[in-house]
N, C-alpha and C positions, 0 to 999 in steps of 0.2 A: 504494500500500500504506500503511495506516496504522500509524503508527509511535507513537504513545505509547500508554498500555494504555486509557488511557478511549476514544479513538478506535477500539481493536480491538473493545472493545465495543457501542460503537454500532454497529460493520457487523456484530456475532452478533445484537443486537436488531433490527435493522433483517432482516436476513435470515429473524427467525424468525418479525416481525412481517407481512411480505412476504408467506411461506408460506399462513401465517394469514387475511390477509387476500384472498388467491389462494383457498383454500379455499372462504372465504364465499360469496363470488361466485361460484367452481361450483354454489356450493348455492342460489342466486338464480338460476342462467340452468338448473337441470336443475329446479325447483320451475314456472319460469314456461314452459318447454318440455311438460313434460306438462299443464298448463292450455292452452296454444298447439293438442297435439293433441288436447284432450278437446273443442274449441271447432271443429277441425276434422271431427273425428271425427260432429260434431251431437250429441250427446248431454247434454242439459242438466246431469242430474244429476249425470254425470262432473263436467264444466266444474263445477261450483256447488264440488264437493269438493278438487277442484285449487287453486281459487282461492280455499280458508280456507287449506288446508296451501302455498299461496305466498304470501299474505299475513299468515301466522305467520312465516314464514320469513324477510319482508322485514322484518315489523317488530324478529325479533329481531336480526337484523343491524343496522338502523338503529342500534338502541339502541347499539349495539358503538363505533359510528363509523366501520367500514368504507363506509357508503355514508349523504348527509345522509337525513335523516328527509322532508323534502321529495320528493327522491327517491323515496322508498318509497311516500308516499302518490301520486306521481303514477302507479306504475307499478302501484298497487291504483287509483286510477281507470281507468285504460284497461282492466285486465283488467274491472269490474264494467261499463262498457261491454260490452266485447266481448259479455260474458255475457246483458248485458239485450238485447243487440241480437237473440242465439242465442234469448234465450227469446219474447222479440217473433215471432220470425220463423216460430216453433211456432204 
């Protein structure tokens, strides 16, 4: 338990910050989930739309600092893979 008042606050910040950062990252794995099923599903043009509204999504989070920016761009290359691979395959 922390005992002097700066230390109480660091564990409300740290707490709210946690929440916050928990949050983003649902919104990263439900963004790149429905890309996941539009890629399974075959349907290009789903997939193409998924994967602006997950790569908004990632970059705005990047920006945040919840997850490196490096990150974000690696996990927009594999989806534009996946995508080129789907429309290839048409």
């Amino acid at each position: 338990m922390p005992n002097t008042e700066s230390a109480k606050k660091r564990v409300r910040q740290t707490s709210k910050r946690n929440a916050r950062n928990l949050w983003r990252k649902r919104r990263i794995k439900d963004a790149s989930g429905a890309f996941l099923k539009a890629i399974a599903s075959g349907d290009a043009s789903a997939a193409e739309k998924a994967m602006r509204d997950a790569a908004q999504t990632l970059d705005k989070i990047a920006a945040t600092g919840t997850i490196h920016k490096n990150n974000a761009a690696r996990r927009k290359s594999r989806m534009a893979a996946k995508l080129a691979t789907l429309k290839k395959g048409k």
